[in-house]
TIZALUM-704890 format. One record per residue (C-alpha): residue number from 1; x, y, z. Coordinates in nm, 3 decimals. Each point is the difference from the previous one (the first is absolute). Layout:
BEGIN
 seq    east   north      up
 NUM       X       Y       Z
...
END
This chain:
BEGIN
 seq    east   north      up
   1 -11.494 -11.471   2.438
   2   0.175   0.017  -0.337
   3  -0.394   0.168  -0.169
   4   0.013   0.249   0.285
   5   0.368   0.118  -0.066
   6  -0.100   0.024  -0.344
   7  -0.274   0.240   0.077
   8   0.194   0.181   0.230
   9   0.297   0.043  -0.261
  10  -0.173   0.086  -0.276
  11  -0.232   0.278   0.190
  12   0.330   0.185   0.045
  13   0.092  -0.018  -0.372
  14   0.316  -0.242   0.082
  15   0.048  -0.297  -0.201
  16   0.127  -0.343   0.155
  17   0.041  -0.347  -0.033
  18  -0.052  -0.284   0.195
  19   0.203  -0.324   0.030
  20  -0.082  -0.379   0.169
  21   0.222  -0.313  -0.007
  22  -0.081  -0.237  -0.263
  23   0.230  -0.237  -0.251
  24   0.137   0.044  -0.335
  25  -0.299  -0.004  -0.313
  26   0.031  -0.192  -0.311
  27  -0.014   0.283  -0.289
  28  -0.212   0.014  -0.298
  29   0.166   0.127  -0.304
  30  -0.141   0.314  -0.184
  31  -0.034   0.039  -0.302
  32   0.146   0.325  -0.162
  33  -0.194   0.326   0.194
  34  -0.090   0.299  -0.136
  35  -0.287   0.305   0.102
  36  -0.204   0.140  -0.196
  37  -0.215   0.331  -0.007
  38  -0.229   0.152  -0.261
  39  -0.228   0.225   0.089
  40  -0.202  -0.129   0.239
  41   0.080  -0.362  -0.089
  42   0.285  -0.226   0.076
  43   0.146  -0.229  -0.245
  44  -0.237  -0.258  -0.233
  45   0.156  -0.286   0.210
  46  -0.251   0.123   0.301
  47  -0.310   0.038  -0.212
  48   0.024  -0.356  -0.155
  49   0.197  -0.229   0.282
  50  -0.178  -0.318   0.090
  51   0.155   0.089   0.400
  52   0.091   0.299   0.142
  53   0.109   0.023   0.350
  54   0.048   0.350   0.152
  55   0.229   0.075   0.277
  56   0.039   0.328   0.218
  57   0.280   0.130   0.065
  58  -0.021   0.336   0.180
  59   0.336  -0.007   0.154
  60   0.233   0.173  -0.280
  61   0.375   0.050   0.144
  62   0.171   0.195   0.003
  63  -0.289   0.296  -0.050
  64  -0.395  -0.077   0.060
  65  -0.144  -0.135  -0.346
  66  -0.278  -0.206   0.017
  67  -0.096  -0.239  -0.277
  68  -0.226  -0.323  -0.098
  69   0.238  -0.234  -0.170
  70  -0.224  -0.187  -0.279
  71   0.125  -0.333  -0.070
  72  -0.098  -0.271  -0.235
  73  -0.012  -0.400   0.061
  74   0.099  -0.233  -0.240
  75  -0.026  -0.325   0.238
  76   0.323  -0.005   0.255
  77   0.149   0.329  -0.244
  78  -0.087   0.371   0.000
  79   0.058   0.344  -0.146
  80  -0.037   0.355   0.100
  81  -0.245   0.152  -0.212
  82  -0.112   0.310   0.158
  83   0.022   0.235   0.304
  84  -0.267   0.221   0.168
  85   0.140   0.333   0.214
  86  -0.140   0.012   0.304
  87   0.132   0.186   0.259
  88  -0.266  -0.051   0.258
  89   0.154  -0.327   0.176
  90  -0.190  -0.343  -0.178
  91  -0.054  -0.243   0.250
  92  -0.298  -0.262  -0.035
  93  -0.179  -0.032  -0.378
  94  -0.184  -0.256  -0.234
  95  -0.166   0.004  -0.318
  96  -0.364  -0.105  -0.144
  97  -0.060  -0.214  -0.262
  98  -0.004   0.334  -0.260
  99   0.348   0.041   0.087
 100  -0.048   0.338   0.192
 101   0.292  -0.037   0.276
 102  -0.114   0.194   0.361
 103   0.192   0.124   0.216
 104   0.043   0.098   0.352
 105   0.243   0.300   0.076
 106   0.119   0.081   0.383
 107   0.126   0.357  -0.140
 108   0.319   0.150   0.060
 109   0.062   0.360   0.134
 110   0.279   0.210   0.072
 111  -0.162   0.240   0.202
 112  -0.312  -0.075   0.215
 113  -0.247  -0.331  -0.019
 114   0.005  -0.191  -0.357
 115  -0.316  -0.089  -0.108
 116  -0.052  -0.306  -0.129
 117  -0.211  -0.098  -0.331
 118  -0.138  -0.232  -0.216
 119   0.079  -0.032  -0.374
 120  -0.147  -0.249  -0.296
 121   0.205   0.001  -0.319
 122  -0.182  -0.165  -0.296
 123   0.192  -0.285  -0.155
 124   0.307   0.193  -0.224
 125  -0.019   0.327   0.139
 126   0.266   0.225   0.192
 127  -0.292   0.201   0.132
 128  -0.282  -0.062   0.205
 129  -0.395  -0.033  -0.072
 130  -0.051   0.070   0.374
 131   0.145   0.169   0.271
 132  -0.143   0.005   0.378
 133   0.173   0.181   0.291
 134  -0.227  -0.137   0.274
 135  -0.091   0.277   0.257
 136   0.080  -0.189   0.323
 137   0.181  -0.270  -0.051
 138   0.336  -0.170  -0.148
 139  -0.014  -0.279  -0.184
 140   0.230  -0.271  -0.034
 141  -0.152  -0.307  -0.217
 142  -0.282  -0.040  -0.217
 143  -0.242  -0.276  -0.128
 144  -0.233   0.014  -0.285
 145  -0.335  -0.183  -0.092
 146  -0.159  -0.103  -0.292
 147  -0.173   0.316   0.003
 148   0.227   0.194   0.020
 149  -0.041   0.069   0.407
 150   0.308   0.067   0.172
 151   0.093  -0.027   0.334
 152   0.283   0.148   0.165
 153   0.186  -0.095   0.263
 154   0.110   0.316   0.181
 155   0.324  -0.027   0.202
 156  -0.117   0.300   0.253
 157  -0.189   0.336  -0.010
 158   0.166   0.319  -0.169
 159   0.266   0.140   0.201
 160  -0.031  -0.298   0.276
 161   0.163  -0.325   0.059
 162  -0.299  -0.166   0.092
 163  -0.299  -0.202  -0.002
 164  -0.012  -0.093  -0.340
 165  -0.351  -0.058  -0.163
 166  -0.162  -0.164  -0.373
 167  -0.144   0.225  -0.230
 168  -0.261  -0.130  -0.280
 169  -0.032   0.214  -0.341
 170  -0.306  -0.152  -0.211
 171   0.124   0.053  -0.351
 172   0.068   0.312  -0.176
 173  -0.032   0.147   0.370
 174   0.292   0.234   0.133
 175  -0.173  -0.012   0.371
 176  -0.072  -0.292   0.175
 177  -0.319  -0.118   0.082
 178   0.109  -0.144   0.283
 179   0.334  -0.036   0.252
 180   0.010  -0.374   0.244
 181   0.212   0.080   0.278
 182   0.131  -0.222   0.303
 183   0.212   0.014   0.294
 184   0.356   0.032  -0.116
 185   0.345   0.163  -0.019
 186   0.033  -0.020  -0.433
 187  -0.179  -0.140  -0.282
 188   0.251  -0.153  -0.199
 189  -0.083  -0.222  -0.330
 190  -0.387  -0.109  -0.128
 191  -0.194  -0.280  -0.182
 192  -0.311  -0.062  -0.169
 193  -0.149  -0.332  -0.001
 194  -0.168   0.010  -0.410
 195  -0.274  -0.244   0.135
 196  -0.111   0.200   0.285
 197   0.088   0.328   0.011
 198   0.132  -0.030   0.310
 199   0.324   0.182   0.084
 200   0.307  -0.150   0.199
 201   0.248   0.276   0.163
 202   0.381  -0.040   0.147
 203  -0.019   0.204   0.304
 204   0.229   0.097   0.279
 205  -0.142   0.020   0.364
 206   0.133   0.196   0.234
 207   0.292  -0.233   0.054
 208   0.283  -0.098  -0.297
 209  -0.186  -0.313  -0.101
 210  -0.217  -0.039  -0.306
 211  -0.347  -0.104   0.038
 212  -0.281  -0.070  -0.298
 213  -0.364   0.139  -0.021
 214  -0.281  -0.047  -0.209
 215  -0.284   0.202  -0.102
 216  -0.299  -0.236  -0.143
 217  -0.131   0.090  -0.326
 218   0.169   0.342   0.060
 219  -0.198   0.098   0.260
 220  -0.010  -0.001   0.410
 221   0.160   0.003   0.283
 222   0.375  -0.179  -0.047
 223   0.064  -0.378   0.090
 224   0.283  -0.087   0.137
 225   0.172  -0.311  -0.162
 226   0.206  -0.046   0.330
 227   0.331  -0.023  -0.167
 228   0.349   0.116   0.121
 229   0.308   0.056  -0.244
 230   0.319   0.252  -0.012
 231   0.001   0.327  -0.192
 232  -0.319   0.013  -0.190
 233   0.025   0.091  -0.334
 234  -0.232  -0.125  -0.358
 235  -0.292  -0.221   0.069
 236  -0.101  -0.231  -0.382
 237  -0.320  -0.237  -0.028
 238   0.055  -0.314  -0.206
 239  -0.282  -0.085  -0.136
 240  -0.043  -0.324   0.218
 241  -0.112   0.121   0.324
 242   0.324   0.131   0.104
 243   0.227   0.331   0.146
 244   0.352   0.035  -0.087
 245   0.089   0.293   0.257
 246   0.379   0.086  -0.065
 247   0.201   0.046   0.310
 248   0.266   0.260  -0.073
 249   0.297  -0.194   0.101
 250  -0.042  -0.284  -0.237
 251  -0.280  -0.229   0.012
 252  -0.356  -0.038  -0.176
 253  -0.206  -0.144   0.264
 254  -0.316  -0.147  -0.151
 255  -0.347   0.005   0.219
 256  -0.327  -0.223  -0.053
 257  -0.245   0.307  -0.020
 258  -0.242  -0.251   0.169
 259   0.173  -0.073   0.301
 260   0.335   0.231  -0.051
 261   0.210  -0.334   0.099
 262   0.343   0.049  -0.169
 263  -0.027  -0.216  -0.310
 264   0.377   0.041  -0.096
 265   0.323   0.252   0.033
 266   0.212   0.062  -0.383
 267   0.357   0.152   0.109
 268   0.089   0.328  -0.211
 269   0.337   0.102  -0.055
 270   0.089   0.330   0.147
 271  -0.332   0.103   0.127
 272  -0.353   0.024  -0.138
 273  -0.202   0.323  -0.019
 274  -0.296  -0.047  -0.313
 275  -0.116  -0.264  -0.178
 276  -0.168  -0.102  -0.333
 277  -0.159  -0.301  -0.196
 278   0.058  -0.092  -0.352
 279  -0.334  -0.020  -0.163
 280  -0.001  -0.385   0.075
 281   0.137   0.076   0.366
 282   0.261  -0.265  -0.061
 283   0.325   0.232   0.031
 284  -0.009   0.247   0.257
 285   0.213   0.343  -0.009
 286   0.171   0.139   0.309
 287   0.141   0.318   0.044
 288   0.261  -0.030   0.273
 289   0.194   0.372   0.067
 290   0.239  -0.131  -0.279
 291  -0.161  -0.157  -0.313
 292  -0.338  -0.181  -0.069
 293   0.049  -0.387   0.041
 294  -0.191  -0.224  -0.192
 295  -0.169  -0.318   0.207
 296  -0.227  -0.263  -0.098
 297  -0.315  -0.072   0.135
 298  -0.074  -0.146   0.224
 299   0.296  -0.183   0.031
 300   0.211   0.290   0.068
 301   0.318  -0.106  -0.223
 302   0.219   0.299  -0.087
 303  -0.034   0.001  -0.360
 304   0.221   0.358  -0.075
 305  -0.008   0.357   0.062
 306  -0.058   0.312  -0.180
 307   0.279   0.269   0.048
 308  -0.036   0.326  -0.221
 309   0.347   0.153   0.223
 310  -0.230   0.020   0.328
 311   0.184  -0.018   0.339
 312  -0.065  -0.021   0.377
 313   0.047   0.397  -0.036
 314  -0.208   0.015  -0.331
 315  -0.240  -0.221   0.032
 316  -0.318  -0.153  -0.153
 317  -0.346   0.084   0.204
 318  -0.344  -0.120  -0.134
 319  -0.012  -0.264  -0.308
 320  -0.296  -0.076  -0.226
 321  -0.080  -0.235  -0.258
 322  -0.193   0.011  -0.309
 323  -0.208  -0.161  -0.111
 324  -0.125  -0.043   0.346
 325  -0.127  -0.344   0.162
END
């Protein structure tokens, strides 16, 4: 499994990249890029953009430098504003409606286990308002509340491969007050349902197929949605009752949470890893081990792409969106 492999690379302080078949992308044009640090704050352009959308890309070739490239939206055009070092491998992330961006680190190491953490930067800032290394386990996506809960999707326990777990940190909390756990091999993306509070995980079992859980109102024992897809990666709700579970080698399958019948199958060039809304979840953005394509909802017509000279060796991990849905 292409989550696993990550794990596995990255806990040996190698850097990789990962490729799938997929067909040539239409292009957006950028305009003009630039970066911009002062301080602890990035450029104006990030403080007072309508849309920001920030991508990870922890794969820096040819040595290991980490960042969070900042872009701004201007309908089908965008702009690097700002970039955010972090060395610590970014994977899944999203924002709150305040603009704080979270996000889930696996860790890199060079010697012995990597620990993994969890960072929030406030809207702006190079530097973080909160850091969390959790004690036992390694996270790999995050969801917020309204609240400001989060809960974590972690990938595996430190210094294992597996079973991979949820953790839930009430707000302002660097423990959680709880961890969910289930049968499985990895824990690989997480949702939150706004309405309900409850949480929807992409999971692997202890096969290669990717399977879907829920967690009512955040609390329980797991239920089983009794789906089956390839290569398991970020898991979206969309507002209407429905999962879009991304299956690694190119294809958003969408679930009925009701009855988890497949409701519909959106082809993404090149692959598809994480996954974002617009704040009206009509376009949705697609990182795909090469760029972040651009796709409307929930028609699933290639509108563009977003390439800021990523690469199926440097390529883009979690995305986020602000302002959030």
């Amino acid at each position: 499994m292409l989550a696993a492999a990550t794990l596995i690379l990255f806990v040996s302080g190698c850097a990789g990249g990962a490729t799938t078949p997929g067909g040539p992308a239409s292009v957006m044009p950028p305009s003009s890029a630039g970066v911009y640090h002062s301080g602890s704050w990035m450029s104006p352009e990030v403080k007072t953009a309508k849309a920001l959308l920030y991508v990870g890309d922890p794969t820096g070739s040819p040595s290991y430098s980490g960042v969070i490239d900042i872009v701004a939206l201007h309908g089908l055009q965008y702009k690097l504003v700002g970039q955010i070092q972090d060395d610590a491998m970014p994977e899944g992330m999203t924002t709150d409606a305040a603009g704080n961006l979270y996000v889930a680190d696996l860790g890199v190491s060079t010697e012995g286990q990597a620990h993994g953490d969890i960072k929030v930067y406030p809207k702006g800032s190079t530097k973080y308002s909160r850091y969390i290394v959790p004690t036992h386990w390694v996270p790999n996506d995050i969801a917020v509340g309204s609240d400001g809960t989060m809960y974590v999707a972690n990938i595996a326990p430190f210094a294992k491969f597996s079973p991979g777990s949820v953790s839930i940190y009430p707000p302002a909390a660097s423990e959680p007050s709880r961890v969910l756990r289930l049968h499985n091999f990895q824990v690989d993306g997480i949702t939150l349902h706004a309405q309900t509070n409850t949480i929807y995980i992409s999971y692997q079992g202890n096969g290669s197929s990717g399977n879907i859980a829920e967690f009512k109102h955040s609390r329980g024992k797991a239920i089983d949605l009794g789906v089956s897809y390839a290569e398991p990666w970020g898991i979206l709700e969309d507002g209407s009752d429905n999962l879009l579970a991304l299956d690694g080698s190119g294809t958003v399958e969408v679930y009925s949470e009701a009855t988890g019948k497949l409701v519909q199958q959106i082809p993404v060039p090149n692959g598809a890893a994480w996954e974002t809304f617009n704040q009206k979840r009509s376009e949705l953005f697609v990182s795909n081990f090469e760029q972040v394509e651009v796709l409307s909802y929930p028609a699933g017509k290639v509108l563009g792409s977003i390439d800021e000279g990523w690469s199926s060796e440097n390529y883009p991990t979690g995305v986020a969106y602000w302002p959030p849905p």
